[in-house]
VEXKE-282853 format. One record per atom (N, C-alpha, C, CB): residue in three letters; chain; atom name; x, y, z. Coordinates in pm, whole numbers, plus 50000, padded with zeros to 5 digits. Last residue first. Glycine has a CB too. Layout:
N
{"ala","A","CA",{X,Y,Z}}
...
//
This chain:
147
{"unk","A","N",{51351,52419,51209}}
{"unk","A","CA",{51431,52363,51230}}
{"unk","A","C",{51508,52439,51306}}
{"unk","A","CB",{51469,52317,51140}}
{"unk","A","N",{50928,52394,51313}}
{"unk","A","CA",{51096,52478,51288}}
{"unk","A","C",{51207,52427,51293}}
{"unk","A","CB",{51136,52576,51376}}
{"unk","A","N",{50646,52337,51251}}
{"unk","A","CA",{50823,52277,51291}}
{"unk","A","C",{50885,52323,51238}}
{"unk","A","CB",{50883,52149,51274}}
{"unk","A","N",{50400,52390,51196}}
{"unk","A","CA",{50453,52366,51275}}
{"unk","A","C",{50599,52391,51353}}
{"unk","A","CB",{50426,52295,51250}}
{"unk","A","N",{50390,52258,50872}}
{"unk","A","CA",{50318,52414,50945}}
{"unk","A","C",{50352,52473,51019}}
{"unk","A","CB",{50218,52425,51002}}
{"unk","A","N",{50419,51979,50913}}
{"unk","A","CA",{50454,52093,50796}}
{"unk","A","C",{50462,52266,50836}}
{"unk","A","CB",{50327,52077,50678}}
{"unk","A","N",{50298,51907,51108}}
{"unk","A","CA",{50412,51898,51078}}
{"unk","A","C",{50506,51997,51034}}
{"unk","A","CB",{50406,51827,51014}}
{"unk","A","N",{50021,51994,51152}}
{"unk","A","CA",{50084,52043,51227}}
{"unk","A","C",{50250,51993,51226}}
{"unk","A","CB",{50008,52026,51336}}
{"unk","A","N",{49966,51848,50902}}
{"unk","A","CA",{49964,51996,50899}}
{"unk","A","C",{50038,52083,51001}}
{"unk","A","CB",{49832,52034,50906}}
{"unk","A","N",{49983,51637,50975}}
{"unk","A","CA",{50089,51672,50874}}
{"unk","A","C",{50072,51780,50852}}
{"unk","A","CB",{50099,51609,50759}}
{"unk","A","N",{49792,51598,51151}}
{"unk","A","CA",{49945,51564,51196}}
{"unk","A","C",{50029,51594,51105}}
{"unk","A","CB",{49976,51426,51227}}
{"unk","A","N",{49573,51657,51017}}
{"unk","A","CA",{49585,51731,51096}}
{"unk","A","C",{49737,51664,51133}}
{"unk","A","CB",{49462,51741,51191}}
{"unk","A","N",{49548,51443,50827}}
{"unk","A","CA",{49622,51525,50801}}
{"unk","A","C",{49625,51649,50899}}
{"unk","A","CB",{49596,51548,50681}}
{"unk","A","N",{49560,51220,51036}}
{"unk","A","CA",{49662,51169,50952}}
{"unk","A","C",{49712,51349,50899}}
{"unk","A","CB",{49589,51034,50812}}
{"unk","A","N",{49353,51257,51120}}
{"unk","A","CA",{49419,51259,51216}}
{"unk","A","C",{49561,51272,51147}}
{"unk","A","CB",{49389,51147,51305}}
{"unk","A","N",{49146,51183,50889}}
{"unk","A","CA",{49187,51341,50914}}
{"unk","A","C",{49267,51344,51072}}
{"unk","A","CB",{49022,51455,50917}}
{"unk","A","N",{49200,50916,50878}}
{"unk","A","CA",{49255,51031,50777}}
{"unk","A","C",{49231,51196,50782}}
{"unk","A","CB",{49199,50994,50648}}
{"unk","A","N",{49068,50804,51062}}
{"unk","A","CA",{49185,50798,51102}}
{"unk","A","C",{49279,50939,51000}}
{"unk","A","CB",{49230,50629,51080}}
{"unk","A","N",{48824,50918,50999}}
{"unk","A","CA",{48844,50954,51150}}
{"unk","A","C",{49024,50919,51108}}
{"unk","A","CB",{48737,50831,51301}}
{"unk","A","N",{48758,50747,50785}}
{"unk","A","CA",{48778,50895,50796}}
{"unk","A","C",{48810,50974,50920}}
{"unk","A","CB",{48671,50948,50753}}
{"unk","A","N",{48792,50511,50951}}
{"unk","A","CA",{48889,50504,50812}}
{"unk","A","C",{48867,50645,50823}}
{"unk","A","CB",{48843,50412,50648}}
{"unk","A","N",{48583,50496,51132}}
{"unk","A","CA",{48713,50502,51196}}
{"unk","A","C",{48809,50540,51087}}
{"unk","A","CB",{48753,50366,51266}}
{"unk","A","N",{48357,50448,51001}}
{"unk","A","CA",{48378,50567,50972}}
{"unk","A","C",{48553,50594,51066}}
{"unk","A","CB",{48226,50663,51021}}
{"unk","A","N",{48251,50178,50901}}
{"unk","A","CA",{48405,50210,50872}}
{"unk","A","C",{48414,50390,50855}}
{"unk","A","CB",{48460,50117,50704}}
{"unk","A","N",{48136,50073,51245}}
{"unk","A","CA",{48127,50167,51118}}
{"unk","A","C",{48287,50141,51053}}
{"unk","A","CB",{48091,50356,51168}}
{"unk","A","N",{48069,49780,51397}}
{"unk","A","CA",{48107,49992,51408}}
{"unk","A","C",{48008,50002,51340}}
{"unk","A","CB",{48267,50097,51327}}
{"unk","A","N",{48004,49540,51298}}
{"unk","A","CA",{47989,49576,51436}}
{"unk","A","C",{48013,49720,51500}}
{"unk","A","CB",{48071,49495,51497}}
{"unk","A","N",{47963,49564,50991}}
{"unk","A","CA",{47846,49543,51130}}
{"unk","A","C",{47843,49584,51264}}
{"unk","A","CB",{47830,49420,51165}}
{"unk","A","N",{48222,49669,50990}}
{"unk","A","CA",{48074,49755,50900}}
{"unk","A","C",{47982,49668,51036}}
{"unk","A","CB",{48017,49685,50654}}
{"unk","A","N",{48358,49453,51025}}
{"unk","A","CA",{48362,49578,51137}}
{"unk","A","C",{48249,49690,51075}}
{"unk","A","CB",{48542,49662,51149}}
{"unk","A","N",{48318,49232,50883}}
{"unk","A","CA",{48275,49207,51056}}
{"unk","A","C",{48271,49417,51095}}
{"unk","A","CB",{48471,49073,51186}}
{"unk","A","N",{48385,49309,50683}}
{"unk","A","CA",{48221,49351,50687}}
{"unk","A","C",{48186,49303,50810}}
{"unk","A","CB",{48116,49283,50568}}
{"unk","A","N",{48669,49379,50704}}
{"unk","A","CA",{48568,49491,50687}}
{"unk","A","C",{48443,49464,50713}}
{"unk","A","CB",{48563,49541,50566}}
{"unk","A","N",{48719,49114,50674}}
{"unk","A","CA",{48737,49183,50795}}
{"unk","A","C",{48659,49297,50837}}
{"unk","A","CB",{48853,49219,50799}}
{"unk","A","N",{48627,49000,50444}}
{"unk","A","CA",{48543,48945,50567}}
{"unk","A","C",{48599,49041,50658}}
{"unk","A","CB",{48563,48776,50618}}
{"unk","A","N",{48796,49168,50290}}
{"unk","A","CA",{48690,49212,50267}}
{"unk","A","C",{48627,49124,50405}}
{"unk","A","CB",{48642,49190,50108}}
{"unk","A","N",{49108,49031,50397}}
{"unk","A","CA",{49052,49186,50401}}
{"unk","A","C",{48929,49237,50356}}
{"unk","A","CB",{49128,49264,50333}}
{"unk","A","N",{49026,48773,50286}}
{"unk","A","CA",{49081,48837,50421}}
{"unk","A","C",{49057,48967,50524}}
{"unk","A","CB",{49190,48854,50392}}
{"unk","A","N",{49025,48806,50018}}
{"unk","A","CA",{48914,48771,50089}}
{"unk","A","C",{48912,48797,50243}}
{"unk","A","CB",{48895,48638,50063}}
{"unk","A","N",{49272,48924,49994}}
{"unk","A","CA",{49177,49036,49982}}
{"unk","A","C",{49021,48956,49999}}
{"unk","A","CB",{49203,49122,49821}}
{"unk","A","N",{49440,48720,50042}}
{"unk","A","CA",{49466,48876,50115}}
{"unk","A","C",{49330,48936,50167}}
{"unk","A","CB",{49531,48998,49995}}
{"unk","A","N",{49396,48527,49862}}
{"unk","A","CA",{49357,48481,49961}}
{"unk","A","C",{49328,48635,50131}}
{"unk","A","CB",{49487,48350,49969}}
{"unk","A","N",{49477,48671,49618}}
{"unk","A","CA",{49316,48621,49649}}
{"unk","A","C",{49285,48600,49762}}
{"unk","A","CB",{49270,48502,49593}}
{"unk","A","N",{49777,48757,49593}}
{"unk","A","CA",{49667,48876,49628}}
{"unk","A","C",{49534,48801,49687}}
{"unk","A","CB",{49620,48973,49476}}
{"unk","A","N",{49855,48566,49429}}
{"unk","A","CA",{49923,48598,49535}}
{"unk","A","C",{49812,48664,49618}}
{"unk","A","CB",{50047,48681,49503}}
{"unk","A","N",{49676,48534,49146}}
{"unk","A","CA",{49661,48421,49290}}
{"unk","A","C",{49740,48471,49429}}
{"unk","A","CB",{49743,48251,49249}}
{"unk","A","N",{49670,48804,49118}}
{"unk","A","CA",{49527,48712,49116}}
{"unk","A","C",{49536,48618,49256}}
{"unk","A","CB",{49518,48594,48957}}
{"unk","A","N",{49964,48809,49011}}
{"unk","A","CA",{49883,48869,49080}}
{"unk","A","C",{49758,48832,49191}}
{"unk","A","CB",{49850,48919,48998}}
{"unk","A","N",{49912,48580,48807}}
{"unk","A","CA",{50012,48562,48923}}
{"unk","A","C",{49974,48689,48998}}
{"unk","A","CB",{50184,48553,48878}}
{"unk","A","N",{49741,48716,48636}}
{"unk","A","CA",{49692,48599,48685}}
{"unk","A","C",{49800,48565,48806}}
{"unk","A","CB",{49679,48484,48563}}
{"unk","A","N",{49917,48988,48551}}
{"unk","A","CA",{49724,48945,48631}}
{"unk","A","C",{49700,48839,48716}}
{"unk","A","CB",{49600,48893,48518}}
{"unk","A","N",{50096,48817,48462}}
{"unk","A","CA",{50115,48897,48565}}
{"unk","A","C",{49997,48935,48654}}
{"unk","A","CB",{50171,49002,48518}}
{"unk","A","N",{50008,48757,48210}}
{"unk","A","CA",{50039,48647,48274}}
{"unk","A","C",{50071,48712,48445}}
{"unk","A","CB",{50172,48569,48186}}
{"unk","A","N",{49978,49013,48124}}
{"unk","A","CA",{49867,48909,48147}}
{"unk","A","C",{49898,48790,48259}}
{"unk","A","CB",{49839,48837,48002}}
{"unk","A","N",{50114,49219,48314}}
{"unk","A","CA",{50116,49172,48155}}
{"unk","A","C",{49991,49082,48194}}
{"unk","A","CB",{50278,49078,48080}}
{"unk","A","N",{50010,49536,48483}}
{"unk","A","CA",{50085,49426,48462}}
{"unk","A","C",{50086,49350,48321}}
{"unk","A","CB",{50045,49343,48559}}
{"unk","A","N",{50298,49844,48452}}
{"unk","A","CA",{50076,49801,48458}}
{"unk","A","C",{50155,49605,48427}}
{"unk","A","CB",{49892,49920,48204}}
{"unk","A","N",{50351,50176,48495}}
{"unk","A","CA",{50375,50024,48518}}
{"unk","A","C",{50261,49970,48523}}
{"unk","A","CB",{50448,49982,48638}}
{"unk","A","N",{50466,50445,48282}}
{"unk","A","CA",{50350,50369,48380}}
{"unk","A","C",{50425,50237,48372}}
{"unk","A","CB",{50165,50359,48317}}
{"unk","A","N",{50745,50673,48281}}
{"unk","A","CA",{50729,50528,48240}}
{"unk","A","C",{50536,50476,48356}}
{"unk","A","CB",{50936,50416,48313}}
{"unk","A","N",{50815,51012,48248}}
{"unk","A","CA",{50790,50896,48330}}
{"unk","A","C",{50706,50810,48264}}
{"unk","A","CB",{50736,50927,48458}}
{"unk","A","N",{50847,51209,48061}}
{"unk","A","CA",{50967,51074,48051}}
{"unk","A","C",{50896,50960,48136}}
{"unk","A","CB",{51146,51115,48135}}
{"unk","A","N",{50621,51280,47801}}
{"unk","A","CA",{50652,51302,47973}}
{"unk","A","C",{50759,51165,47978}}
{"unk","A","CB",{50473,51283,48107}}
{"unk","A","N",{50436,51284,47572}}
{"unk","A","CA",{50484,51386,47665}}
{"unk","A","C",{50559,51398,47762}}
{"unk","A","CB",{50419,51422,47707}}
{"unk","A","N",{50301,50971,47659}}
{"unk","A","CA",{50342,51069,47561}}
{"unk","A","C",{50389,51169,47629}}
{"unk","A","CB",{50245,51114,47472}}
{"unk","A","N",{50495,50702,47834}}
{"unk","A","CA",{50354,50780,47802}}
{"unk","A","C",{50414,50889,47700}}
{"unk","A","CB",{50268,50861,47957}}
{"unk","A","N",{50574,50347,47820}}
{"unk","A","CA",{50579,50510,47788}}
{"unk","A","C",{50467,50574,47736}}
{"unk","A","CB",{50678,50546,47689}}
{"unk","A","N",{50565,50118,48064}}
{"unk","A","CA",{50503,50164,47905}}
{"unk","A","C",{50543,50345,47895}}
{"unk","A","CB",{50280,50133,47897}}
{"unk","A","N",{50692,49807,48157}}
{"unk","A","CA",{50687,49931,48154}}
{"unk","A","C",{50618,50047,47988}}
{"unk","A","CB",{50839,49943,48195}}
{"unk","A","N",{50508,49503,48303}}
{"unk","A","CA",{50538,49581,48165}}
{"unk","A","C",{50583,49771,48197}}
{"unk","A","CB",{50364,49564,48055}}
{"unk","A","N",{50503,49231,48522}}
{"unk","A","CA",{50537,49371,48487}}
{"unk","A","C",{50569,49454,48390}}
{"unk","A","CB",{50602,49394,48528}}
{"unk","A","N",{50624,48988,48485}}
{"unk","A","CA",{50470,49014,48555}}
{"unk","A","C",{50439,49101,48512}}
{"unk","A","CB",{50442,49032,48692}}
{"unk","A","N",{50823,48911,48413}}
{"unk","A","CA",{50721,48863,48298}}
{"unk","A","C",{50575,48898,48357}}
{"unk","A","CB",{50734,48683,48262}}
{"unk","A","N",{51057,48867,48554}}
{"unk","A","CA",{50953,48768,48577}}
{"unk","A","C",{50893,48789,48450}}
{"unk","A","CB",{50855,48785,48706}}
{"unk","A","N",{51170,49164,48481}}
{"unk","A","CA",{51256,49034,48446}}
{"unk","A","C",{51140,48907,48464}}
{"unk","A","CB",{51408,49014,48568}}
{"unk","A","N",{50972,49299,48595}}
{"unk","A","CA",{50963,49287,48491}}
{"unk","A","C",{51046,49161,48413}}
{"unk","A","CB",{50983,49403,48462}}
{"unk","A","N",{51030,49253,48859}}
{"unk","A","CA",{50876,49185,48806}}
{"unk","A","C",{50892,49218,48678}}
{"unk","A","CB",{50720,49249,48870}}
{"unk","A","N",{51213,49325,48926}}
{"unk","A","CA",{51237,49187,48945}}
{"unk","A","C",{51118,49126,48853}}
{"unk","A","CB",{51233,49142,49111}}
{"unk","A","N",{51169,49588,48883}}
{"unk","A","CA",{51297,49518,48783}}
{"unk","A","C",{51255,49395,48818}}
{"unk","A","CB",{51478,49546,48815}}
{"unk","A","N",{51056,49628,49076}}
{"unk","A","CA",{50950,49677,48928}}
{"unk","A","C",{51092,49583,48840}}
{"unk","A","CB",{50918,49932,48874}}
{"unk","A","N",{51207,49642,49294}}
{"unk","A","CA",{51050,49529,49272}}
{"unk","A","C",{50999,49572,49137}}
{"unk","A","CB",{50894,49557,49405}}
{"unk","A","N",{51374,49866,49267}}
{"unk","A","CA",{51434,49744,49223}}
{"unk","A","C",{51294,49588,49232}}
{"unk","A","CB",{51588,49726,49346}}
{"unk","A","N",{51196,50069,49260}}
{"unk","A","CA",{51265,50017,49109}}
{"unk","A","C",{51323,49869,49118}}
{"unk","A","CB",{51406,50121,49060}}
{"unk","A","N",{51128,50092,49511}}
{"unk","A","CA",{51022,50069,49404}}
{"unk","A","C",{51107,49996,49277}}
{"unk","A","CB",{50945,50226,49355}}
{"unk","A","N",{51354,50140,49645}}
{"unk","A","CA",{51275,49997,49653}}
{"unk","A","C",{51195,49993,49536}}
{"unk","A","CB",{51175,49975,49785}}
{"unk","A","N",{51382,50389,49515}}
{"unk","A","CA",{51522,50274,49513}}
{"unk","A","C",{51420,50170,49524}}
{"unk","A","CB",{51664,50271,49658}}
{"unk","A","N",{51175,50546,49615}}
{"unk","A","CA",{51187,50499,49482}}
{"unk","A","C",{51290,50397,49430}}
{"unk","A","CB",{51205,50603,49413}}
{"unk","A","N",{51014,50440,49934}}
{"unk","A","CA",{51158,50479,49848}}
{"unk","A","C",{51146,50430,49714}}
{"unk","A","CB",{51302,50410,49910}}
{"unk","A","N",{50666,50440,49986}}
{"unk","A","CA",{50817,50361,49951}}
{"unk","A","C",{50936,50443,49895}}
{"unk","A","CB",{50796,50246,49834}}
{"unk","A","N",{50423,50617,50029}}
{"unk","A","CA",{50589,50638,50039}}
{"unk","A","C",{50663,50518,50072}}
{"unk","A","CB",{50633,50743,50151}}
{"unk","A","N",{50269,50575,49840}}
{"unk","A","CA",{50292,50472,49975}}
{"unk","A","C",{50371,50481,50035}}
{"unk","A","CB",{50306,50355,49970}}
{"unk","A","N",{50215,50795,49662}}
{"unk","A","CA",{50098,50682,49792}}
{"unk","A","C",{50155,50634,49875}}
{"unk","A","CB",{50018,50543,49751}}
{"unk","A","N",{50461,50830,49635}}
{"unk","A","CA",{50410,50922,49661}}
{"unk","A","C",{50269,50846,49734}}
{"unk","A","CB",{50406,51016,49539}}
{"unk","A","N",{50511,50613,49467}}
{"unk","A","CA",{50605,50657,49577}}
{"unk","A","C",{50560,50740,49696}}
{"unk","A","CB",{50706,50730,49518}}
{"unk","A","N",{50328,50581,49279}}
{"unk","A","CA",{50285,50465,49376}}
{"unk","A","C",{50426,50573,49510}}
{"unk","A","CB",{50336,50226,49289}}
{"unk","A","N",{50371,50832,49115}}
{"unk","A","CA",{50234,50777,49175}}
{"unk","A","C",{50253,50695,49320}}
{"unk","A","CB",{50162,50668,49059}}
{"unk","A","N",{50637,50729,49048}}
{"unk","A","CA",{50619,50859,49098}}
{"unk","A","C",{50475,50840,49203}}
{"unk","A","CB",{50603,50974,48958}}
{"unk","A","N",{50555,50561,48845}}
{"unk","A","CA",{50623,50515,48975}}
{"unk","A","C",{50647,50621,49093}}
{"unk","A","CB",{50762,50461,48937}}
{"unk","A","N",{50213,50492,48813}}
{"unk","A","CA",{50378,50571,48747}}
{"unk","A","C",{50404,50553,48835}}
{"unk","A","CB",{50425,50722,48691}}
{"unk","A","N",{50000,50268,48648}}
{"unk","A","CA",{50045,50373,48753}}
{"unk","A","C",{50178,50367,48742}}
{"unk","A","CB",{50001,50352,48901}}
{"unk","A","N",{49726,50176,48467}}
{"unk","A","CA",{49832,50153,48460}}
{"unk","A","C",{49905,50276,48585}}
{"unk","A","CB",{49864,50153,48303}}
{"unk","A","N",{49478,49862,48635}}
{"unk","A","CA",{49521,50008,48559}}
{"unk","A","C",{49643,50029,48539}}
{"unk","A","CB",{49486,50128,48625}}
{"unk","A","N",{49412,49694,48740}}
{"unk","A","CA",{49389,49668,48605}}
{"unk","A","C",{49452,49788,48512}}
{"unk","A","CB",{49236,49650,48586}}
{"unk","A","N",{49401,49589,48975}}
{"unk","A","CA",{49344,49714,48973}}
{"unk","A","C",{49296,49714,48787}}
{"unk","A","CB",{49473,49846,49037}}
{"unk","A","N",{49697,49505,49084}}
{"unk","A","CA",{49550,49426,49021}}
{"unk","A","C",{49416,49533,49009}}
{"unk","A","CB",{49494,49284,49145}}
{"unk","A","N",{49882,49734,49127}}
{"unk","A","CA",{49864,49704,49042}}
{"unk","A","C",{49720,49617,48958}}
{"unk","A","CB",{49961,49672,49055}}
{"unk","A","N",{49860,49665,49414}}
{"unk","A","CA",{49822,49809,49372}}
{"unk","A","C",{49803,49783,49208}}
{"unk","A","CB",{49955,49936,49415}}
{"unk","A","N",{49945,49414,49424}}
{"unk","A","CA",{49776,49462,49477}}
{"unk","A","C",{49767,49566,49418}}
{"unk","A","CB",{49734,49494,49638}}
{"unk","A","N",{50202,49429,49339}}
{"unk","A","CA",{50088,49334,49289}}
{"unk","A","C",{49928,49393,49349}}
{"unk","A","CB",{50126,49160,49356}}
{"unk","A","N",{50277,49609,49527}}
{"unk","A","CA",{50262,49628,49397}}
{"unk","A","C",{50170,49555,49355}}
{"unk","A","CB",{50364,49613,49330}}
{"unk","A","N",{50274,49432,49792}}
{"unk","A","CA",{50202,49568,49787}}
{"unk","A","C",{50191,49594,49628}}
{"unk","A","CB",{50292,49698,49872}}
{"unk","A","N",{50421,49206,49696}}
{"unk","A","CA",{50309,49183,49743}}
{"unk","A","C",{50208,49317,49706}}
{"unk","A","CB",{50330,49148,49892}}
{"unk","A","N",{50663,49357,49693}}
{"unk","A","CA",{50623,49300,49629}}
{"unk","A","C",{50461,49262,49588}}
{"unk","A","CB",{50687,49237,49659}}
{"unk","A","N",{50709,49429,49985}}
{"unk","A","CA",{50726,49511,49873}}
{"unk","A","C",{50622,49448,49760}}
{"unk","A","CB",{50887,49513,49826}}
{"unk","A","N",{50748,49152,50060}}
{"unk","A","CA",{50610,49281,50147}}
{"unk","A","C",{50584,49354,50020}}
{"unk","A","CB",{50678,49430,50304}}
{"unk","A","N",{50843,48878,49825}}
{"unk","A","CA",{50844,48976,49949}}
{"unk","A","C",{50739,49095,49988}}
{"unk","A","CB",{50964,49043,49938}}
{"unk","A","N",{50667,48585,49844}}
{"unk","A","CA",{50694,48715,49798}}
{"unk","A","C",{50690,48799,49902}}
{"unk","A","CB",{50610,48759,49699}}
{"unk","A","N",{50541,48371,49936}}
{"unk","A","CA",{50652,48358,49873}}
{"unk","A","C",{50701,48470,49820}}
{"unk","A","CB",{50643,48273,49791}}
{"unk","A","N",{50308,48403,50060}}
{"unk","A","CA",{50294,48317,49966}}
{"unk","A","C",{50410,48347,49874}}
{"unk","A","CB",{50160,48323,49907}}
{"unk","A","N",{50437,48394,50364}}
{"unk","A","CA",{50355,48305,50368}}
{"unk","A","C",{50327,48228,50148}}
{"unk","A","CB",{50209,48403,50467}}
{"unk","A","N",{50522,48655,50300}}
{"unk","A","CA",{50569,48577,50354}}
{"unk","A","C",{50504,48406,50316}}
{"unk","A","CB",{50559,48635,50482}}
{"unk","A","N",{50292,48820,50269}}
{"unk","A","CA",{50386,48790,50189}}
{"unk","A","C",{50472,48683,50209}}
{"unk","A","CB",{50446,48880,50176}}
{"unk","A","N",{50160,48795,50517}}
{"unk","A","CA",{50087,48707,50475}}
{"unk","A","C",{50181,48714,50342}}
{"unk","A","CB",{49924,48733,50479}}
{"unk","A","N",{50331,48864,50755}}
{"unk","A","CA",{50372,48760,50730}}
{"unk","A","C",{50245,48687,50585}}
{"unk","A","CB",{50385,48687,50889}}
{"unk","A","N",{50312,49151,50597}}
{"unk","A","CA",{50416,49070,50607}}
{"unk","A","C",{50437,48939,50604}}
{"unk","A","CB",{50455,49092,50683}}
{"unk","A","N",{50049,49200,50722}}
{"unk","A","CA",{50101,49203,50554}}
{"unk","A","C",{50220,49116,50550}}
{"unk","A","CB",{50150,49366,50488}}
{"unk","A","N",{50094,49199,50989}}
{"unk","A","CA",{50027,49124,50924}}
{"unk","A","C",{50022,49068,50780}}
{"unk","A","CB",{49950,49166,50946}}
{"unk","A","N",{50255,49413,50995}}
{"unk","A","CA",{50295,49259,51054}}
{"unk","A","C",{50215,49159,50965}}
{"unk","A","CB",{50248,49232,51230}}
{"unk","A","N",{50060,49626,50974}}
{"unk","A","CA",{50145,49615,50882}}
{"unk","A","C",{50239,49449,50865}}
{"unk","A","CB",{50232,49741,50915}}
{"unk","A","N",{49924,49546,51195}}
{"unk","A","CA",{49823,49561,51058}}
{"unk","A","C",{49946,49538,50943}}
{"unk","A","CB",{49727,49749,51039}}
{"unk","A","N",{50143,49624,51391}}
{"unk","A","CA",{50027,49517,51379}}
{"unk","A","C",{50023,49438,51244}}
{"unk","A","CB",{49883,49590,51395}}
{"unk","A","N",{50159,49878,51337}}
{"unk","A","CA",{50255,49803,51334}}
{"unk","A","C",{50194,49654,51271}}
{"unk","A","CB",{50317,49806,51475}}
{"unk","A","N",{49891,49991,51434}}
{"unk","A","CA",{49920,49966,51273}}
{"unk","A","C",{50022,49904,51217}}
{"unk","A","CB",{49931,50072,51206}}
{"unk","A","N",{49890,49926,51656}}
{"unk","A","CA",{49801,49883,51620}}
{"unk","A","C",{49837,49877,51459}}
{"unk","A","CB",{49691,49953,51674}}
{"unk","A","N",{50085,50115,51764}}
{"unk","A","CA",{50106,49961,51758}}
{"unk","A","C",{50054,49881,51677}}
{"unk","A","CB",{50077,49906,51854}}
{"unk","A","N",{49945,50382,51704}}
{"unk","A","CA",{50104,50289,51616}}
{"unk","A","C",{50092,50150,51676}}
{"unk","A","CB",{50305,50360,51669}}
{"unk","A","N",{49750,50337,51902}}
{"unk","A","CA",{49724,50367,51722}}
{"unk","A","C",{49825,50291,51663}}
{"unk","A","CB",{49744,50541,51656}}
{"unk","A","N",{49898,50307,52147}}
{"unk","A","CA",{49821,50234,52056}}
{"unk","A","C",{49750,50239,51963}}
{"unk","A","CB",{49773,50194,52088}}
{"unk","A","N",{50030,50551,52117}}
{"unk","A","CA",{50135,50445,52141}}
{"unk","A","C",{50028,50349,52055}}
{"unk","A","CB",{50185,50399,52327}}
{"unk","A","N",{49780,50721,52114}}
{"unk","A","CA",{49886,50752,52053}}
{"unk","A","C",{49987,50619,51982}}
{"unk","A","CB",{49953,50833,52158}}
{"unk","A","N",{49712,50698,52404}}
{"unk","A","CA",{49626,50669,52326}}
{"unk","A","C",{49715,50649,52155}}
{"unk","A","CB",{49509,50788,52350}}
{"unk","A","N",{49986,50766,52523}}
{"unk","A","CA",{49920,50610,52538}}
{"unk","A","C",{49789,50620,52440}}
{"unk","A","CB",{49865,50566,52723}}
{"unk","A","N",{49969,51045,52444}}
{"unk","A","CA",{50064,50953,52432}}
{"unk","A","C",{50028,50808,52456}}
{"unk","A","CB",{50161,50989,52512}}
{"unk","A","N",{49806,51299,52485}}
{"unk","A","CA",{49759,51148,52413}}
{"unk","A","C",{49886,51075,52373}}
{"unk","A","CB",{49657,51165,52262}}
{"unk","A","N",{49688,51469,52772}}
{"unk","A","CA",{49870,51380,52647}}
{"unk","A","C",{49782,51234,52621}}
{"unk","A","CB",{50113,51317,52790}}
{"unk","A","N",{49562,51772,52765}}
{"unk","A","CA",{49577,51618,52785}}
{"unk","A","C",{49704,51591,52679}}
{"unk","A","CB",{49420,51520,52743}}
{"unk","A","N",{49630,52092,52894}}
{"unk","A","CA",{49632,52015,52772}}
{"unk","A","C",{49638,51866,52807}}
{"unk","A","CB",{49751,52057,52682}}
//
């Protein structure tokens, strides 16, 4: 059997990285990581449950609530009730779009020139390559491991 441990090491670094990167670019426009991530998930235009975003991004629902309180106290963030169902969507207000807008603009020009250097120079087939590594590792998690 080969050991992909050094191949391995530099996947995670690499996404450490990627994740660093987010960071300091929250950083940079005055909002924390957390934060930052909502606002993006949110500029979308749509509305998403908090359940939703926990479950994408696995954030802790503790973090989630307490960045959905700060943004609603701001005036970014609206909670809305759905029919049927206790859970609350979160979607932004207007004025929350536009503070969105500007936190997010400089990110996601960032992140679209990055992509189309690597569309030219790959593929972005590494993105489906990485997601079925992702669920072959959670299969052999889940599946796998005995306590």
């Amino acid at each position: 059997m080969n050991d992909y441990r050094e191949e391995v090491y530099r996947l995670m670094l690499t996404i450490n990285r990627c994740t660093g990167v987010y960071y300091e670019i929250a950083k940079k426009m005055g909002v924390k990581e957390n934060t930052l991530l909502l606002l993006d998930i949110l500029s979308d235009k749509r509305q998403h449950s908090q359940k939703q975003i926990c479950d994408d991004w696995h954030m802790p629902k503790t973090t989630l609530n307490t960045i959905i309180k700060e943004c609603v106290s701001s005036g970014h963030v609206v909670l809305l009730t759905q029919r049927k169902s206790k859970e609350k969507l979160i979607a932004l207000t207007d004025s929350g779009q536009i503070f969105a807008d500007e936190i997010t603009q400089k990110m996601k020009e960032a992140v679209q020139r990055s992509m189309e250097k690597i569309k030219k120079e790959y593929s972005t087939d590494f993105i489906l390559v990485f997601e079925k590594y992702v669920e072959y590792l959670e299969n052999e998690y889940t599946n796998g491991w005995e306590r």
